[in-house]
C-alpha positions, 0 to 999 in steps of 0.5 A: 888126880884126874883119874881119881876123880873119874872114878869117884864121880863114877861111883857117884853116878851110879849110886844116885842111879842105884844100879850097884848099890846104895848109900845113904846120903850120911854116907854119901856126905862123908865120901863127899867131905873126904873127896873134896879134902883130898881134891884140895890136897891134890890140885895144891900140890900140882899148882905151884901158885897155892902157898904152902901155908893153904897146903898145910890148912888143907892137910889139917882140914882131912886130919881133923874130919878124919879123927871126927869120923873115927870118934863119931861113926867108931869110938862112940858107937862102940862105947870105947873111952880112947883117950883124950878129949874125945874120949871124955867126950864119948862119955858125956855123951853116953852118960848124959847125952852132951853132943861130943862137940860141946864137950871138946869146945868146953874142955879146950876153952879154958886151955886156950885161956892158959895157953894165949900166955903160954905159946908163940902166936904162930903155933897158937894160932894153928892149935886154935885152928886145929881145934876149931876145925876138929870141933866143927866135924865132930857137930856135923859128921852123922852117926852113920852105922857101918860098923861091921859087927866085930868088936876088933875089925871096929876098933882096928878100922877106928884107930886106924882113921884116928891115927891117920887123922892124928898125923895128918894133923901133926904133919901140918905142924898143928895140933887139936889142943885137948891132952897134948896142949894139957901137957905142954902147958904142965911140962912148963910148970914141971920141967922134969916131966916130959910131955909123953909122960904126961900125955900117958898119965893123963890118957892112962886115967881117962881110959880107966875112967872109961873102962869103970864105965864101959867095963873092963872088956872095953877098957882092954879094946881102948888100950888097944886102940891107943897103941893102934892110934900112936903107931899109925900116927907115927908112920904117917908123921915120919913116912915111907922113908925107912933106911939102914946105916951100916958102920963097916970095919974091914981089913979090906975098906977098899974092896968092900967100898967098891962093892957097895958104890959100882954094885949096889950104887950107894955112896961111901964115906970113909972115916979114919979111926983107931983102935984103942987096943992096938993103937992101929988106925984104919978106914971105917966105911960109913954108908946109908941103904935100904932094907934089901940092900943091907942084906946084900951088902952084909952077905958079901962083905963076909965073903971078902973079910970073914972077920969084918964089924958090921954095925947096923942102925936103923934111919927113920928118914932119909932124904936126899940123893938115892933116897926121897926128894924133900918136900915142904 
């Protein structure tokens, strides 16, 4: 953390000196409210004294500022309607001139009356904060223009920020209300349609909507967006911590074992199981690895049984021994 903040204050210095470059002080605002989020971030994961719960407000504080620069500096310069609440609020903006931040507040409101009866208090409370935050950043952020003049780089770098921001949001176990709180609040009245059914419906509307607006070129680069924005945000929620599961059934349990925990250093579980056609009961080898691993272990399990089953699985996280150490 030290290091990072040498060479931000670094960069600083040398743009008030104006001997590098220049930045305008829109843009020096934004860096400013960017450093100080993730300053927070840091010096509350290296003091064990901040409670969890500051931790998490802090985290929510960058997802909500970096959603608010995607919609205010990106989106809405752009003139592409991407969904939600801040999408609708892109329009009134472009159509008579609302300040984006009134619109989110209008259009939560009323949710928030609906969903006081409807939510526990606990992830109430986080989805008020989470609004009020998103709210705030989209009055204060400044229209700077730093759009690079491709239409595509704009909207890769925008989604980008957006499902950064979106994760963050949701890694802090919050929400901005908007769609999401919609849905939820319907899949209560309607069981039998799910929340991301709902969501998509809802988005899918808004962005034809947009798209009649903006035209149709504009409504290709939202739906774009999207897809950019919920791939983004699903790696930030579920991480780096990618792993294989390998399912193994091998005349030769105990060579193929050894192999995986002495070479590969992977531990081995052996379950006991028994083919229904031939009634003979066996030992399947049952083992968690990385990516690489997998490759090794596959080629040589078919170099010591050529007619061994491999079964391959994909793990979305994996913590523990050998893998990442959970964190609150």
């Amino acid at each position: 953390m030290g290091r990072f903040v040498v060479v931000y204050r670094g960069l600083v210095a040398r743009d008030t000196a104006g001997s590098a470059f220049k930045r305008s002080a829109d843009e020096t605002f934004l860096s400013d409210c960017l450093y100080m989020c993730l300053e927070v971030i840091f010096r509350m994961k290296e003091n064990k004294k901040y409670a969890d719960a500051f931790r998490q407000i802090a985290v929510l504080c960058a997802g909500a500022l970096l959603m608010a620069i995607a919609v205010v500096v990106y989106f809405d310069q752009l003139g592409v309607v991407a969904g939600g609440v801040t999408g609708l609020a892109v329009l009134f903006n472009h159509m008579w001139n609302v300040p984006m931040w009134v619109v989110n507040l209008l259009f939560n409101v009323p949710l928030f009356l609906i969903g006081i009866r409807v939510f526990e208090f606990r992830i109430f409370g986080r989805m008020l904060l989470g609004t009020a935050l998103l709210t705030f950043f989209l009055g204060i952020v400044p229209a700077v223009n730093i759009l690079t003049g491709d239409m595509l780089v704009d909207i890769v770098v925008g989604s980008v920020l957006m499902g950064a921001g979106l994760g963050l949001v949701f890694l802090s176990q919050a929400s901005t209300g908007g769609v999401d709180m919609l849905a939820t609040i319907i899949n209560r009245k309607i069981r039998y349609i799910s929340i991301p059914k709902i969501m998509g419906i809802v988005d899918g509307v808004i962005v034809l909507i947009g798209a009649g607006i903006f035209g149709v070129a504009k409504g290709i680069y939202a739906i774009i967006a999207v897809y950019i924005i919920q791939r983004v945000a699903d790696e930030i929620m579920e991480g780096p911590n990618h792993a294989k599961l390998l399912y193994i059934i091998s005349k030769e349990p105990d060579a193929c074992a050894a192999y995986i925990i002495h070479e590969i250093s992977r531990g081995v579980t052996f379950i006991e199981v028994t083919g229904a056609y031939t009634n003979v009961s066996k030992h399947m080898i049952l083992t968690v690895v990385s990516g690489k691993e997998m490759v090794q272990i596959k080629q040589k399990i078919y170099q010591i049984d050529e007619k061994a089953i491999c079964f391959v699985g994909d793990i979305r996280e994996a913590f523990g021994e050998g893998f990442t150490k959970y964190s609150m």
